[in-house]
N, C-alpha and C positions, 0 to 999 in steps of 0.2 A: 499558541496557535489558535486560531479562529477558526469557526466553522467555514468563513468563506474561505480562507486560506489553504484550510485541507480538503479544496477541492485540487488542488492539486496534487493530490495519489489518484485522484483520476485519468489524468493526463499520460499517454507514453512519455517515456524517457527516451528510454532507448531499449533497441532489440536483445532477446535474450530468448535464445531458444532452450527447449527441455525440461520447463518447471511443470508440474502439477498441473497450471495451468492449460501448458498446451494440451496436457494429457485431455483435462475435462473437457475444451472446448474441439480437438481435434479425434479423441478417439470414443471419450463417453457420452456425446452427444449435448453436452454441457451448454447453455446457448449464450450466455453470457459467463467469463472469468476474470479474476483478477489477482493483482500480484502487486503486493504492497513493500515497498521502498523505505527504507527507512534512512536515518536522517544523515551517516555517513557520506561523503564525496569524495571515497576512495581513499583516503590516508588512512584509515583506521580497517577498513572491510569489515569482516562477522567478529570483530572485536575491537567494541568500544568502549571507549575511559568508565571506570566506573561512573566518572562522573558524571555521563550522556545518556546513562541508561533510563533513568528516570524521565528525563524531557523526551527522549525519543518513543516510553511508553505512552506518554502522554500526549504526543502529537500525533501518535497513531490512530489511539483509541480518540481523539477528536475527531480526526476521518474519516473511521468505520462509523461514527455515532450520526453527522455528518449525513454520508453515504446512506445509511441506512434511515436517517428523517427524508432524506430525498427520496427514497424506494416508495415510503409509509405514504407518500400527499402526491406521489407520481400518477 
């Protein structure tokens, strides 16, 4: 994955009420949150091939790295 690529854990998906998230931005005053997706589209859910685990780390931490050069020149 590319840096421009993983600007898409930016992007909603779709709705998902109750994570952490909403907690920070709805009850701790949090002004910005976020909630990271990973590379599943539902056939697998929170258990993936072993064999997916490593690209899926990997395309993560491209995003947060990403995300966070975008925060650092904002």
């Amino acid at each position: 994955m590319t840096a421009v690529a993983s600007w898409y854990f930016l992007a909603p998906r779709h709705a998902a009420a109750g994570g952490s998230d909403d907690y920070a931005k709805g009850s701790a005053g949090v002004k910005y949150s976020y909630t990271l997706e990973l590379r599943d589209t539902g056939v697998h859910g929170f258990v993936l091939p072993e064999n997916q685990i490593l690209p899926a780390c990997e395309e993560t931490w491209a995003g947060v790295k990403a995300f966070a050069l975008a925060l650092a020149t904002y």
